[in-house]
N, C-alpha and C positions, 0 to 999 in steps of 0.2 A: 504493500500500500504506500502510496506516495504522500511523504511530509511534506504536508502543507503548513503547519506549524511547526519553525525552528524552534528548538529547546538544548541549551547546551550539557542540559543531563537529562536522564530516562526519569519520566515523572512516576509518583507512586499510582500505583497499579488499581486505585479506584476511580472514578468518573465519580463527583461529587454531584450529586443533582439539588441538594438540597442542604440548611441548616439549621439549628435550633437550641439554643441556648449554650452551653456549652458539646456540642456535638455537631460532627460534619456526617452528613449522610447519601450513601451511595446509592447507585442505580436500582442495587436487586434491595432498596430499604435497609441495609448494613449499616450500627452507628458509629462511630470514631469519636471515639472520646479525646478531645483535639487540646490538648497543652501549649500550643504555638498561639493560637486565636490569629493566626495568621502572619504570626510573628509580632505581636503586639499590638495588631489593631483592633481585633475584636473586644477591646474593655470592656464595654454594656452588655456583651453577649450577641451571640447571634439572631437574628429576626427575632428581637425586643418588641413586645407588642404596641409599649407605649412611643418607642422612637416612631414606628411604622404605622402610628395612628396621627401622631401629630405630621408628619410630610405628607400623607396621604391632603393636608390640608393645605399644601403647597399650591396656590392660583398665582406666581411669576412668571416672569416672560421667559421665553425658549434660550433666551443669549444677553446679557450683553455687555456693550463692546467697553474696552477696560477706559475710551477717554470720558465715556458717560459717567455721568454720577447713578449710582444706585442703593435707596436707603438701606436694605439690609447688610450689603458690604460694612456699613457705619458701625452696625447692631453687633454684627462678630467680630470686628478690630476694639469697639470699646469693650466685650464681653472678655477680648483676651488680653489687654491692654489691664483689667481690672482684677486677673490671674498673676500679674507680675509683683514684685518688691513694692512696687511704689506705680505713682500713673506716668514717669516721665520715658515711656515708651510709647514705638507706634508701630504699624502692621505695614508689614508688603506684601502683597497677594502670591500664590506659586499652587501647582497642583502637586505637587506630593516632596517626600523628602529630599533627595538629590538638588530639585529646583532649590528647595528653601536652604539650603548649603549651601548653593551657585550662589545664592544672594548675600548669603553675609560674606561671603567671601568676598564678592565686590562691592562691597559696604566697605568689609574692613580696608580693601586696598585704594578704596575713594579715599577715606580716612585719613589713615596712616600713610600713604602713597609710599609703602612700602610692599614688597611682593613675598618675602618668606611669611611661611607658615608650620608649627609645629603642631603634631601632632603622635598619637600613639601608632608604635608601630603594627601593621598587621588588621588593624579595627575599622571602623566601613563607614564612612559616611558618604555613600552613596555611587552613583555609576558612571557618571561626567568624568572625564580626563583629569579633569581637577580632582573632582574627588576621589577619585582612584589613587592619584598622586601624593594625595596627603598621607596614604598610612601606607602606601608600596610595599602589597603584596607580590611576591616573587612573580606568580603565575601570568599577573596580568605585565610588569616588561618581557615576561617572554614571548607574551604572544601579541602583544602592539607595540612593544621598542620601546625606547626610552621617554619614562612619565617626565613629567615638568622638574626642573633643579633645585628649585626655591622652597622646595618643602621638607623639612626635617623633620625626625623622628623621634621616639623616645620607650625606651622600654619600659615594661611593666611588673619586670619581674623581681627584681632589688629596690622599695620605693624610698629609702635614704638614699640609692645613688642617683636614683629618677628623679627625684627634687632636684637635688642637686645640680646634674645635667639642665633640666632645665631652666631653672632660674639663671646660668650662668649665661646660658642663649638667650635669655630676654634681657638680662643684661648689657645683651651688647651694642641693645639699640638699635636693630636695625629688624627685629620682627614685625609682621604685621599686626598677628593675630596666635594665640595656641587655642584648638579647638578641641573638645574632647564631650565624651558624654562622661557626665556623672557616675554611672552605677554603666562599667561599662560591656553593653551585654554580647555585642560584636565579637567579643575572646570568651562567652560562656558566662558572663556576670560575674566579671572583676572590680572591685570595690576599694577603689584608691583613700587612702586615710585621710581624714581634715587636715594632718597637719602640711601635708602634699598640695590640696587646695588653699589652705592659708597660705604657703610660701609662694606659690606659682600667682596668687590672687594679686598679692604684694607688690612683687615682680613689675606682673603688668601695669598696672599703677602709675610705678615709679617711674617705668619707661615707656608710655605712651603705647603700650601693648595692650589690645583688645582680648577680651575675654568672652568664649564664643562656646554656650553650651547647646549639645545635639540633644534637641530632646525629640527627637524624631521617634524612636522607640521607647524610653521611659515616662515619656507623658503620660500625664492625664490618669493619674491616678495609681500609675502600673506601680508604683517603690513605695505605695503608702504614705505619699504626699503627691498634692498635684504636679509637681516637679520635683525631677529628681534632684537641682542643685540645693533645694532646701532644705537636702541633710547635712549639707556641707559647710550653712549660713553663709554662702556666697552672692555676692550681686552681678550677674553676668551682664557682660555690654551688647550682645547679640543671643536669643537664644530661635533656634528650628524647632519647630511643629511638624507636623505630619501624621502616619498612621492612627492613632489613638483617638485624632480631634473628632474625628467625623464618626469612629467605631466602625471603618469598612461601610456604610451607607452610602459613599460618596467619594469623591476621590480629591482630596486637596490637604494643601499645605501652608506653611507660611513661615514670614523671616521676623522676627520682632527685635525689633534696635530703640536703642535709647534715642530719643529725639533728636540730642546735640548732635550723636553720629549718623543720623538716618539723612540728616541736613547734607553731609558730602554727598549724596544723591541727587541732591536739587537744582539736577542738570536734566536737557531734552534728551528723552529718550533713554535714560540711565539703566532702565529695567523695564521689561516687557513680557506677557506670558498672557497669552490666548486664551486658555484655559484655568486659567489662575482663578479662585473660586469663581465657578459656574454657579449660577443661581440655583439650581437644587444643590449645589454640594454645599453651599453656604447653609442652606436649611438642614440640612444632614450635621454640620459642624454645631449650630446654632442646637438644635434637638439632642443632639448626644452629650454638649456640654452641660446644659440644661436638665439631662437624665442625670448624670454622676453627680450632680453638685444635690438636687432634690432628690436622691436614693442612697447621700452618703458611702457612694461607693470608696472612697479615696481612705473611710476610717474601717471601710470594712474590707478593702485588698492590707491594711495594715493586721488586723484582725485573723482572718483567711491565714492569710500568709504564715502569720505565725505560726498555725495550728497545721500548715504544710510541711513547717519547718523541722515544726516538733517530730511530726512523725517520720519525713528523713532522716533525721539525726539521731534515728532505732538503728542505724545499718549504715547512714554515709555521712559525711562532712558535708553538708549543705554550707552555702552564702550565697545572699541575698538578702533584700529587702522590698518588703510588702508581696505581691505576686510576680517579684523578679528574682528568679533562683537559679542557680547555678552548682552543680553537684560533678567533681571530680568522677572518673569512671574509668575502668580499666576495659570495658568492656565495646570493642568496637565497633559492635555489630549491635548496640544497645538499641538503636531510633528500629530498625529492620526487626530485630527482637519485638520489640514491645507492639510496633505495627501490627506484626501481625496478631497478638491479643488486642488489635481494636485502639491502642493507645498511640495518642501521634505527640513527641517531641521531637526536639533537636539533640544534635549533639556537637558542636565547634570544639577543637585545640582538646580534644579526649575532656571535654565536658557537658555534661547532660543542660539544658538549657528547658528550664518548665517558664512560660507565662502565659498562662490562661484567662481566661475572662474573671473580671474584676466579680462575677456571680457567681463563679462553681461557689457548688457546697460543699459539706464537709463530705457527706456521702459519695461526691463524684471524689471526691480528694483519697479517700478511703478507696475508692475501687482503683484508681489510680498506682495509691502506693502497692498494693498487693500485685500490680503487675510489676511496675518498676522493679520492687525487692525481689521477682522470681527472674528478672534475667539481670540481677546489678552483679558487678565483680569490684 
């Protein structure tokens, strides 16, 4: 049969026709008890009855065009704008993660109108050139040549010599930006210590270096707070959105900058994106944040989570925070294992990767572990 759809790995071996709560369900009615939520966007849960009653109530127009004014664009920049530290932030529209990366990126180098950027080595913010380039993954210069010069790295595995390293590069004054996620889930949810963000926080500061947290994956409740820098009592000068905001209903994203810095954009033409919230994905953002904030989800993935943790930590070394976990594993075949008992996670750098919808129960949590522990090593 001929591929009509490229895919650079062999997908799992169901046809999903359907979803529902924490569960993905296949053709012949088989359910997947789905740990991923699609890699952290399914927060609310899948086909949420109340997200999917309130859009059904959606009478906007089909398009439009990003020089228009349009009052709900207003309703979700003030809605997320009043999620931050403080109000002296502002929104730029993007359809998913990658875009809202592209953006602070050229925020920060309108900014600073410098061009390095440090980040972790190996971790992913995204599929642009750019953002390929910031964490240079071996695979990808092998197979499209050499990524961009300007961006340096930093490892994660010594974090007194990784402070270190890094502040000495921001020292030198000539960074743009270091970007990094918070709880970082890219390597399996690796959990850099405060005093790492206090010193790198510092750092930039001093030396006119932007401070750029990826919340593209740990938004929105997923670490048991709405953001993940706010274990860390940091105040970031650009922070990404994406998957979480909308809960998969929709497909968008966004770049949120502190005003003084968003101001280096206040040129023709600085940034453009066609599809940059579409008017139903706006109502999907607007509905889903609106869900989490009036169902408490954000004290109850802190809650959950723990009661996750608890029961890994019968058999494995879990970390994490809230419904973002990450559990060390000897076993390589663990995602393939546990599929086929119906159970879908991940596993990056030989670590198991659970983040489920902000609504499993304890009971989906319990049938969960009982598979995990029958193929953990």
């Amino acid at each position: 049969m001929k591929e009509y759809l490229f895919r650079d790995v062999k997908p799992y071996s169901i046809e999903v026709i359907d979803s529902k709560g924490s569960y993905l369900i296949d053709k012949s009615g088989e359910k997947y008890l789905d740990l991923l939520a699609g890699w952290c966007v399914g927060n609310s849960g899948w086909k949420n009855k109340k997200i999917l009653n309130q859009l059904k109530k959606f009478k906007g127009p089909t398009y439009v065009m990003m020089d228009f004014q349009y009052k709900r664009w207003e309703i979700l920049a003030e809605k997320l704008v009043n999620l931050m530290p403080n109000d002296n932030y502002t929104c730029f529209k993007a359809t998913g993660g990658t875009e809202a990366v592209e953006i602070a990126m050229k925020i920060a180098r309108a900014h600073t109108k410098r061009k390095k950027f440090i980040a972790f080595k190996e971790a992913y913010h995204g599929q642009s050139l750019a953002a390929l380039s910031l964490v240079k993954i071996p695979a990808h210069e092998k197979h499209f040549g050499k990524l961009f010069e300007d961006f340096l790295q930093v490892e994660t595995n010594d974090w007194d010599k990784t402070t270190k390293e890094t502040v000495e590069l921001i020292s030198k004054g000539d960074i743009s930006a270091f970007i990094c996620e918070p709880i970082i889930l890219n390597l399996g949810v690796v959990i850099p210590p405060k005093s790492f963000f206090d010193e790198v926080a510092k750092a930039c500061k001093e030396n006119n270096t932007l401070l750029i947290m990826d919340e593209v994956a740990s938004g929105f409740g997923r670490t048991g707070k709405m953001f993940g820098f706010e274990h860390f009592g940091i105040i970031p000068d650009i922070i990404t959105i994406a998957k979480g905001t909308s809960g998969g209903y929709g497909g968008i994203g966004a770049t949120i900058a502190k005003s003084e810095i968003a101001e280096s954009m206040r040129f023709e033409f600085s940034n453009y994106s066609t599809y940059g919230w579409h008017p139903f994905s706006v109502e999907t953002a607007i509905a889903n944040i609106d869900y989490i904030q009036k169902n408490n989800l954000i004290t109850k993935s802190e809650k959950i989570g723990n009661y996750f943790m608890k029961k890994l930590s019968e058999f494995s070394n879990p970390e994490g925070k809230g419904l973002c976990i990450g559990i060390p594993c000897k076993n390589k075949n663990i995602t393939t294992d546990c599929f086929n008992d119906k159970l879908i996670l991940g596993c990056y750098f030989n670590r198991i990767l659970i983040c489920p919808s902000l609504e499993i129960s304890k009971k989906e949590i319990d049938k969960a572990i009982s598979i995990i522990k029958k193929h953990f090593e």
